[in-house]
C-alpha positions as CSV (number, residue, x, y, z in Angstrom):
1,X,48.6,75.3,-54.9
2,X,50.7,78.0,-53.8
3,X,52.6,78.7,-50.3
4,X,53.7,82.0,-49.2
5,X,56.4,82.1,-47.5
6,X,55.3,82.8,-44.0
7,X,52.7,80.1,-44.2
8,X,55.3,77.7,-45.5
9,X,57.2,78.9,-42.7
10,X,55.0,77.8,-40.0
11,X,53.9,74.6,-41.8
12,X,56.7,71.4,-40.7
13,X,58.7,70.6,-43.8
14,X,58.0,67.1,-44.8
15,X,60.9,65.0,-45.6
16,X,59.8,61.6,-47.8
17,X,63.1,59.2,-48.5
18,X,62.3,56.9,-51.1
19,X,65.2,53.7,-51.0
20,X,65.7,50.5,-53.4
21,X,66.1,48.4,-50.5
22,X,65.1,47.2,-46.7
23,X,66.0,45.4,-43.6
24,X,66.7,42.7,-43.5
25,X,68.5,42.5,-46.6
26,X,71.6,44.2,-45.3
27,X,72.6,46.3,-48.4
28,X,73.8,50.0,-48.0
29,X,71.0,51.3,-49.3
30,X,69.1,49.3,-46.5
31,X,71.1,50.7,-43.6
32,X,72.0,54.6,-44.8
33,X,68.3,55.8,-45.7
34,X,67.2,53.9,-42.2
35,X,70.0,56.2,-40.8
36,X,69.4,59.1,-42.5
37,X,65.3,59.0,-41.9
38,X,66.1,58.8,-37.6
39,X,68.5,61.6,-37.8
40,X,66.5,63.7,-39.6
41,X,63.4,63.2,-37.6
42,X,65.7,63.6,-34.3
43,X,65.2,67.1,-33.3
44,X,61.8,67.0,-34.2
45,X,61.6,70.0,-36.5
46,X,59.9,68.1,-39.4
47,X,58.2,65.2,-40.6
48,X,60.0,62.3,-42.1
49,X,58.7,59.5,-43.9
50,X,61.1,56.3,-44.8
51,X,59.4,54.6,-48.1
52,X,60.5,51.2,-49.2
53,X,59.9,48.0,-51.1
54,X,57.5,45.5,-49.9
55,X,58.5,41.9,-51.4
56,X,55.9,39.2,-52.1
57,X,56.8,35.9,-50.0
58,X,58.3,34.2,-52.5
59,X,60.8,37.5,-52.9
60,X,61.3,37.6,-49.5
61,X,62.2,34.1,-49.0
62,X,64.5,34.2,-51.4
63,X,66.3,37.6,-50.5
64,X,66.4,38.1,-46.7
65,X,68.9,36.7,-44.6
66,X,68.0,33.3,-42.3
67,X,64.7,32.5,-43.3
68,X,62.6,35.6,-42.0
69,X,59.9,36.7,-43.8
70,X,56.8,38.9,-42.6
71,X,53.5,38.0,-43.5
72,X,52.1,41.8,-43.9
73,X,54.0,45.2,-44.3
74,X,53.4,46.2,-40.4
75,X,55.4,43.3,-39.2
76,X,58.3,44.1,-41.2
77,X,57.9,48.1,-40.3
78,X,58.5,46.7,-36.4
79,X,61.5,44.7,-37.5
80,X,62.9,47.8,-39.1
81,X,62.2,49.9,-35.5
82,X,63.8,47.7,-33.4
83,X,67.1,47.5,-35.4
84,X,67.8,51.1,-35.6
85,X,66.4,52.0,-32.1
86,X,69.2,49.0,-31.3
87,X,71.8,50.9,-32.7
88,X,71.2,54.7,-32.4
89,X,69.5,54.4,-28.8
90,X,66.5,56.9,-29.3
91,X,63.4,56.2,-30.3
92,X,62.5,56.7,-34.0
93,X,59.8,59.4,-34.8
94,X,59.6,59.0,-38.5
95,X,56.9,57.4,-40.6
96,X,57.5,54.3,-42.6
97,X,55.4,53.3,-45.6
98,X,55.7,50.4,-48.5
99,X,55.1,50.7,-52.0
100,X,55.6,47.5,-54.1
101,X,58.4,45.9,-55.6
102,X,60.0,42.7,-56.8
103,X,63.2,41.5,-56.9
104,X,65.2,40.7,-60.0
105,X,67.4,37.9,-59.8
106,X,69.3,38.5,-62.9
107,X,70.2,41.8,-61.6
108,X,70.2,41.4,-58.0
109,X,67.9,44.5,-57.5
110,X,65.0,45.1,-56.3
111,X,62.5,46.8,-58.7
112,X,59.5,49.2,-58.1
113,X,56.0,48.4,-59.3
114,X,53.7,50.9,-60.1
115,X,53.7,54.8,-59.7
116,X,55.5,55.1,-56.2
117,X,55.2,58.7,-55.9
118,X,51.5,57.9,-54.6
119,X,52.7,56.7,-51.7
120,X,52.9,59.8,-50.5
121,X,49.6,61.9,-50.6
122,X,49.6,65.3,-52.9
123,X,48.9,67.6,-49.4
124,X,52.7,65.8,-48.1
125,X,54.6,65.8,-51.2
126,X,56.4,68.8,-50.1
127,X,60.5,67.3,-50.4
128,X,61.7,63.8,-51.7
129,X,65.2,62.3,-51.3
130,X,65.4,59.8,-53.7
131,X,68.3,57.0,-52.7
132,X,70.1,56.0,-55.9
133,X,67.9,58.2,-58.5
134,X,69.0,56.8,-61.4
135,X,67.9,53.0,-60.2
136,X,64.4,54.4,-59.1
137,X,63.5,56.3,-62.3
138,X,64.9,53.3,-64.7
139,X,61.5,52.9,-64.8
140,X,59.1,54.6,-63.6
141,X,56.0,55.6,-64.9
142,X,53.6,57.3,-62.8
143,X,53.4,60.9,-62.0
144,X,56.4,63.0,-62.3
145,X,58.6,63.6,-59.2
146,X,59.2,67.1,-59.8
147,X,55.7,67.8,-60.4
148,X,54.4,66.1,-57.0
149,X,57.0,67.4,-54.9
150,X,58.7,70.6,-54.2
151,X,61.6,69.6,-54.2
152,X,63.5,66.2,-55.3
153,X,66.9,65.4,-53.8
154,X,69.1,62.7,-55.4
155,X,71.6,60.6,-53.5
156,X,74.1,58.9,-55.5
157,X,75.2,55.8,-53.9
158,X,77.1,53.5,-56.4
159,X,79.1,53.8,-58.8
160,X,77.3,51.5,-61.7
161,X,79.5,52.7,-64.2
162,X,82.6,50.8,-62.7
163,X,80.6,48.0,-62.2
164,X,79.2,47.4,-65.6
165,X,82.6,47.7,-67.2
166,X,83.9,44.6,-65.5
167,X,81.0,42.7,-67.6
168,X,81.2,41.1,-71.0
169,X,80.9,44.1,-73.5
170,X,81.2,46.3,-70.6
171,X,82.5,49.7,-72.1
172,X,79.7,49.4,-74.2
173,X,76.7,49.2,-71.7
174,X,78.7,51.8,-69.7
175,X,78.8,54.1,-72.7
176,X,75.2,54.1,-72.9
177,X,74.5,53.4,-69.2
178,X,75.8,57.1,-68.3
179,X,73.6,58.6,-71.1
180,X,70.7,57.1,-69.6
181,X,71.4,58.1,-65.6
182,X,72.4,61.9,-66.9
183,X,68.9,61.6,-68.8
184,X,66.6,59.8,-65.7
185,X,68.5,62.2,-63.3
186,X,68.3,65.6,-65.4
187,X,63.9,64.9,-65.9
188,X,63.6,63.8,-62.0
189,X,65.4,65.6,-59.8
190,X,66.1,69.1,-58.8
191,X,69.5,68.6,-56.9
192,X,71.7,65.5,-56.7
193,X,74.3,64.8,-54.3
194,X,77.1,62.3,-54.9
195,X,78.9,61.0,-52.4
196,X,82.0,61.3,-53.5
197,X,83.9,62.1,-57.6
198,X,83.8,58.5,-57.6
199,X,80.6,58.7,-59.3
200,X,79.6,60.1,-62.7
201,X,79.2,63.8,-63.6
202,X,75.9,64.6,-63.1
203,X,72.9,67.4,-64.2
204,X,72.5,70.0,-60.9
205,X,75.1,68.1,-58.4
206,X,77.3,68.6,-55.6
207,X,80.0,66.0,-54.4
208,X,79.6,65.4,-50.4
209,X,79.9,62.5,-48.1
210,X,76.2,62.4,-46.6
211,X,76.6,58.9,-44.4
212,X,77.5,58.4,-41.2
213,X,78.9,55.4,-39.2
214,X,76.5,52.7,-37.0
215,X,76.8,54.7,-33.3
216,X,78.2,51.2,-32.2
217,X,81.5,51.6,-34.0
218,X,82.3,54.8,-32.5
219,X,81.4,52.9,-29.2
220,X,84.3,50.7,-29.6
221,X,86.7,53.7,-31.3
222,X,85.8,56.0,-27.8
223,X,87.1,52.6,-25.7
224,X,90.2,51.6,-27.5
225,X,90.9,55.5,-27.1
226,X,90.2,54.9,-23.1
227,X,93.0,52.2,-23.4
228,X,95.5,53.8,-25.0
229,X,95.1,57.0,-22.6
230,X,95.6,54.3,-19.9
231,X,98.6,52.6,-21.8
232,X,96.6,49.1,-22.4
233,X,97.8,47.8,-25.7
234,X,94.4,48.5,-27.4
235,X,94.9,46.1,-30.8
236,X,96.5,43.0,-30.3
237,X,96.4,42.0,-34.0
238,X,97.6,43.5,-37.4
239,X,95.8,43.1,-40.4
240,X,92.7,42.3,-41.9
241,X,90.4,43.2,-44.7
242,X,86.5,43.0,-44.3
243,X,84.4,43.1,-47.8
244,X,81.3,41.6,-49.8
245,X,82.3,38.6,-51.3
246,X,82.3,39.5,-54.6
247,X,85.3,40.4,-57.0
248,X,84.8,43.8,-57.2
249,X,84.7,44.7,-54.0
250,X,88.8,45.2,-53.1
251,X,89.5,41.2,-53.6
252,X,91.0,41.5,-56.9
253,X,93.2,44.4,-56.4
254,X,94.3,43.4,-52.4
255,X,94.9,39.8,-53.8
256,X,96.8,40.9,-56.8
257,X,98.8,43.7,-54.8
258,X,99.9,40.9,-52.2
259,X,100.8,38.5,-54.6
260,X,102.9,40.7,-56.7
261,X,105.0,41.8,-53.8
262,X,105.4,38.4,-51.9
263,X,108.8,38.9,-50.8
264,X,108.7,42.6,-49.9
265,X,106.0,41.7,-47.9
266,X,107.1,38.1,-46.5
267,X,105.5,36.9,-43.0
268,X,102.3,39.3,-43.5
269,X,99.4,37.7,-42.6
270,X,95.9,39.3,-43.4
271,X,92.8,37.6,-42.6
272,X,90.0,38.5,-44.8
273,X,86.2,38.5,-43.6
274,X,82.9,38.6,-46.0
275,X,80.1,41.1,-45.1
276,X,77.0,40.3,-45.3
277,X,74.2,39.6,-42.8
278,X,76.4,39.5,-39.4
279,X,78.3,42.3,-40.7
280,X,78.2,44.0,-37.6
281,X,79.1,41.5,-35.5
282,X,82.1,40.2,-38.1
283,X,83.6,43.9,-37.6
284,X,83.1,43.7,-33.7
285,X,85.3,40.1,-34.2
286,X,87.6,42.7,-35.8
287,X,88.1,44.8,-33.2
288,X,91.5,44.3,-31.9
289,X,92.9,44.3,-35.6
290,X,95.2,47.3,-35.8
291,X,95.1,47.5,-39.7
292,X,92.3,47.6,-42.5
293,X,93.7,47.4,-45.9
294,X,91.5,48.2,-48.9
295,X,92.4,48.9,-52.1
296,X,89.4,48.8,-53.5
297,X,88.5,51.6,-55.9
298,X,84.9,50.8,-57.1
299,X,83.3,51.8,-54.0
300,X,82.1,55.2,-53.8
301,X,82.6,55.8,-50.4
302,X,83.9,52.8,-48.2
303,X,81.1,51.9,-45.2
304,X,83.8,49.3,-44.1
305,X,86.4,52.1,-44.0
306,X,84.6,54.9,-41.9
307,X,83.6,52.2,-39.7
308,X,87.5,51.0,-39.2
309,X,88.6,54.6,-38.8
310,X,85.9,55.0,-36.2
311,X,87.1,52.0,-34.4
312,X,90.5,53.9,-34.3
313,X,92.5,51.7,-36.6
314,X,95.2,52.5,-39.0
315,X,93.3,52.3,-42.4
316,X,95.8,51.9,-45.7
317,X,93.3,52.9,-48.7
318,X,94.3,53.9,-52.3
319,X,94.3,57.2,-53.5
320,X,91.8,57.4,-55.5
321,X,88.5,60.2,-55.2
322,X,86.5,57.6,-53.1
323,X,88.5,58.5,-50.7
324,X,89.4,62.0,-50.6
325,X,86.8,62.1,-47.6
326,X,88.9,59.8,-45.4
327,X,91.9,61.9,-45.9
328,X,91.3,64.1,-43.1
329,X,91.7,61.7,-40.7
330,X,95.7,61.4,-39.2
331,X,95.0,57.3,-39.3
332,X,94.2,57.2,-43.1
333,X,97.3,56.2,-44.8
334,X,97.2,55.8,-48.8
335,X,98.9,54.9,-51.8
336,X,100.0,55.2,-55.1
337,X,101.2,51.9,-56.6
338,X,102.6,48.8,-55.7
339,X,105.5,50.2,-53.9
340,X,103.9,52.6,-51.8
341,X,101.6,50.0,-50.7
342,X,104.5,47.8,-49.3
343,X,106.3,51.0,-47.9
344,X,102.6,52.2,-46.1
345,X,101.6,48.6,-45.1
346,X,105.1,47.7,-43.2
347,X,105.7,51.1,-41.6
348,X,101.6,50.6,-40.2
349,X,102.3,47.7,-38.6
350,X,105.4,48.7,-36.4
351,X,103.0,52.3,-35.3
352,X,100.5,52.3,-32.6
353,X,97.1,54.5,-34.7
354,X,96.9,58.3,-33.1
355,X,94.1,57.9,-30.6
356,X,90.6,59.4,-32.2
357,X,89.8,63.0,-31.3
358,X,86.3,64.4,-30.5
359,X,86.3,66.2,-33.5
360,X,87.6,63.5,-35.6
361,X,84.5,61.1,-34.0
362,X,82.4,63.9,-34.9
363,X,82.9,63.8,-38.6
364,X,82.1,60.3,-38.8
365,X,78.8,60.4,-36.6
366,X,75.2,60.3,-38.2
367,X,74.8,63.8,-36.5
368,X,77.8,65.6,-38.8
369,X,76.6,63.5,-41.9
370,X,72.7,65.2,-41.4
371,X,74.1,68.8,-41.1
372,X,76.4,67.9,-44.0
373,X,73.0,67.2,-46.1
374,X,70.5,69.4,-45.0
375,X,73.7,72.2,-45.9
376,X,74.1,70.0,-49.6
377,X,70.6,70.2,-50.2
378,X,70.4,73.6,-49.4
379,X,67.1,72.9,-46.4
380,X,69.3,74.8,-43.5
381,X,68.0,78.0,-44.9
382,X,64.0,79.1,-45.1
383,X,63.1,79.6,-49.1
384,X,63.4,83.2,-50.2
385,X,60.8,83.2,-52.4
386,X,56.9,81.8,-53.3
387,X,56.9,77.8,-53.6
388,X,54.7,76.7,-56.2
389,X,53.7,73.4,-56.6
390,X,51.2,71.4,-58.9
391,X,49.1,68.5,-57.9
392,X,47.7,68.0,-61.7
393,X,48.0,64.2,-62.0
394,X,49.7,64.7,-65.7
395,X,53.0,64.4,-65.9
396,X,53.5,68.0,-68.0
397,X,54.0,70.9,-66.8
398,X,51.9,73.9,-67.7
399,X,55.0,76.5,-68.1
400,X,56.1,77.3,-71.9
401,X,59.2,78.3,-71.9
402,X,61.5,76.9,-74.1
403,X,63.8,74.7,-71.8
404,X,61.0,73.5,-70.0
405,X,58.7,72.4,-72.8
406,X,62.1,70.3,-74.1
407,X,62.0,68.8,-70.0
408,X,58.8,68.1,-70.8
409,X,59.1,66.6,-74.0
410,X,62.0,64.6,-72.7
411,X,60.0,63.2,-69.7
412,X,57.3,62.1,-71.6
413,X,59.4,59.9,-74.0
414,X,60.6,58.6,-71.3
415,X,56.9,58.0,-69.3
416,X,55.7,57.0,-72.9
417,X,58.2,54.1,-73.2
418,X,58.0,52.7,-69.6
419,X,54.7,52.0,-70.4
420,X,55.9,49.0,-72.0
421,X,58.6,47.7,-69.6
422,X,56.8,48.8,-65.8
423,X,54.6,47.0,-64.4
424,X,51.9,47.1,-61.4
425,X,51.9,44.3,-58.1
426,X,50.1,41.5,-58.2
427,X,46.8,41.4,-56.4
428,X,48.0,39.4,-53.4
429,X,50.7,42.4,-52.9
430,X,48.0,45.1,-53.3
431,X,46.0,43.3,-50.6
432,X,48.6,43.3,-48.4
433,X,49.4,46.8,-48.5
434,X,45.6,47.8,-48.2
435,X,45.4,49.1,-52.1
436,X,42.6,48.4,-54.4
437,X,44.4,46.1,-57.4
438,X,41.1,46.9,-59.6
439,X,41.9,50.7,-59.2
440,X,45.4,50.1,-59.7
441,X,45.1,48.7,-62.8
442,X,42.7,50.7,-64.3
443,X,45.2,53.6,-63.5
444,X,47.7,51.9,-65.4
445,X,45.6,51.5,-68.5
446,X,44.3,55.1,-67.9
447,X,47.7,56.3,-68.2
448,X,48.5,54.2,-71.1
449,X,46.0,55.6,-72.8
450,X,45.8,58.7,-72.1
451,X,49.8,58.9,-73.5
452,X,49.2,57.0,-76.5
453,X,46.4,59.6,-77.5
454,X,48.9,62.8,-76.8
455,X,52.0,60.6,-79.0
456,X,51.2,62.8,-82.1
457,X,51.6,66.0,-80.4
458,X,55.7,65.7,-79.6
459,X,56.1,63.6,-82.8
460,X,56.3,60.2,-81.3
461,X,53.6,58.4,-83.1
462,X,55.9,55.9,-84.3
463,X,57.2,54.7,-81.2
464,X,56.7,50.5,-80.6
465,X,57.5,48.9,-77.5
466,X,60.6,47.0,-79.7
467,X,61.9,50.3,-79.6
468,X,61.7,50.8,-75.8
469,X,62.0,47.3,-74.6
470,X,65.4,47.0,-76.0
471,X,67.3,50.1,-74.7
472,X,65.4,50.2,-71.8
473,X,66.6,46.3,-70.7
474,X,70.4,46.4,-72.5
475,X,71.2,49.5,-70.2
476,X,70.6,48.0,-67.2
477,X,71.0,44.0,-67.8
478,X,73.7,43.9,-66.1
479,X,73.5,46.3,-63.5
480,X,73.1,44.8,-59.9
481,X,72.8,46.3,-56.6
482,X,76.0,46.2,-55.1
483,X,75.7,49.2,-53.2
């Protein structure tokens, strides 16, 4: 099918954000997407759709937070409403769909099952913003993103690289971890955006911070403001550091920074607080902390951090790229080494923060983060020229130029051997989310098939699923979603 310009220009751009996580499982790529799908649907102007996993009972049980669980997809869809409409105050006008998933215990991510893309019929599949690309091509096999859509966008939340290296043989799965994203990423998506140069060097990308902060933290930033204008002392502790519980995640290098400079710093007190499922009301508990120290240099860019700054405290951060976006802000002190820690962290807590500016709250909104993508992702602008797309259900394209025919050789190694390592929902899933499991299935085995028969054409009739099963599985067993 092929849109002119003019008729694409009177036809509402369709925005579909495919995630690796939901509410209630408070991860970040839970919360941003949710974000990011109400702000883009805000003004109206297009159509949004918000796709994510859909747990069997047993998943769910296990994963979300206090015993909830929903008993069909519509109930959790409601749950995931009334939480953003909570925190942003305007009713949400996007569309939310489910594809299925399951969760992987060994590493602590939730995995699609299936083709995905169909969530989304061929006549909608105009743009998709895929949240952490490289974890939802892994393994996909189904239809090719940049075949069903117009236009793929990938957002690059963590920085698994890091990550991996603090396992056993570490360097090693890293080494060959980063092969693999540059290869997922370079087949799937048009454009990636990474949040910050914390992440790896990727095909097509751009480096900009795309998140915002929960509306409720600037709340309390725009009242402590109200104080200090009035000469109330606004924070009436001093430090504190908020994280997941987890090593990497700031404990190792805050603990090992205060340890090694016990004297230089003697009577500092800093009480520490795990994220998690009552983050939000933890970081309200925080509120009259003067002082967030984190040192943490695995994140890619800090949720805990914008959040502090938005509250209007002094944050102490290290230099490092993950931060280069907080550096803007006159309350965002950093450091170099052990030294200029101590010398940042004793002259914080004798200073009252510089009250937050308009501008500055701005910046950190979920308003400035939208216009910051839509200006990444290059959708601010109407297309200059005709938009072809294909809805052939094959995962090849049909052009024959060199590079492309080496894409396409590329992507169907890759289809070829997730044959052998995806795999579809069970039928008690694919009855929940109102999809034939019969029709599923023979799909699957269609596919199989159908990619078998073509092996002999790119010279890949001696692939076995040995061959697949083992790369495929080493490069991301220990990988987990700490995003």
């Amino acid at each position: 099918m092929v849109y002119e310009v003019n008729e694409y220009m009177d036809k509402k751009e369709h925005i579909a954000i495919f995630t690796t996580a939901s509410l209630p499982w408070m991860t970040g790529t839970a919360v941003n997407p949710l974000f990011r799908a109400a702000y883009l649907a805000k003004d109206g102007h297009r159509k949004v759709t918000l796709v994510i996993p859909w747990l069997s009972k047993s998943d769910q049980e296990y994963l979300y937070p206090d015993k909830i669980t929903f008993n069909l997809p519509k109930e959790q869809e409601k749950y995931v409403r009334e939480w953003i409409e909570q925190r942003t105050e305007f009713l949400s006008s996007f569309n939310i769909c489910f594809y299925p998933g399951k969760f992987s215990r060994s590493k602590r991510s939730i995995l699609a099952l299936g083709d995905i893309t169909e969530s989304i019929p061929d006549e909608e599949s105009d743009i998709a913003v895929l949240e952490e690309p490289e974890h939802l091509t892994w393994y996909h096999h189904g239809k090719r993103w940049k075949i069903k859509f117009r236009l793929v966008i990938g957002i690059v939340h963590t920085n698994y690289l890091e990550y991996v290296k603090r396992e056993k043989n570490g360097r090693a799965y890293a080494f060959l971890l980063k092969y693999m994203n540059n290869w997922v990423v370079d087949i799937y998506c048009h454009k990636v955006i990474r949040l910050s140069g914390a992440t790896q060097e990727l095909p097509r990308s751009v480096i900009c911070n795309v998140h915002g902060v929960n509306p409720k933290f600037l709340e309390i930033g725009m009242k402590k403001r109200e104080e200090q204008k009035l000469g109330k002392q606004a924070f009436t502790k001093g430090a504190y550091f908020i994280g997941k519980m987890v090593w990497s995640k700031g404990y190792t290098e805050l603990l090992k920074l205060l340890r090694d400079h016990q004297t230089e710093l003697d009577g500092l007190e800093v009480d520490l607080f795990g994220t998690g499922e009552d983050s939000a009301e933890v970081q309200e508990a925080a509120e009259n902390y003067k002082v967030f120290l984190n040192p943490s240099t695995t994140d890619v860019v800090c949720t805990t951090t914008a959040e502090a700054l938005a509250m209007g405290k002094i944050v102490i951060c290290a230099d490092h790229v993950s931060n280069e976006f907080f550096k803007q802000f006159a309350n965002c002190r950093t450091f170099k080494d052990g030294e200029s820690f101590v010398n940042v962290t004793r002259q914080s807590l004798t200073e009252q923060p510089a009250p937050l500016t308009n501008s500055q709250m701005h910046e950190l909104s979920w308003d400035a983060a939208t216009s910051r993508f839509l200006k990444a992702a290059e959708l601010n602008k109407a297309p200059e020229k005709k938009l072809t797309k294909s809805h052939s259900k094959s995962f090849l394209s049909s052009s024959l130029g060199f590079q492309r025919n080496l894409e396409d050789a590329s992507a169907f190694m890759h289809f070829f051997g997730t044959g052998f390592v995806s795999s579809v929902p069970n039928e008690q899933q694919c009855e929940e989310l109102g999809v034939s499991f019969s029709h599923l299935v023979d799909d699957f085995e269609h596919e199989m098939k159908s990619s078998s028969s073509k092996s002999s054409s790119i010279s890949l009739a001696n692939t076995t699923e040995e061959m697949w099963k083992s790369p495929m599985d080493c490069l991301t067993e220990c990988v987990v979603d700490v995003a």
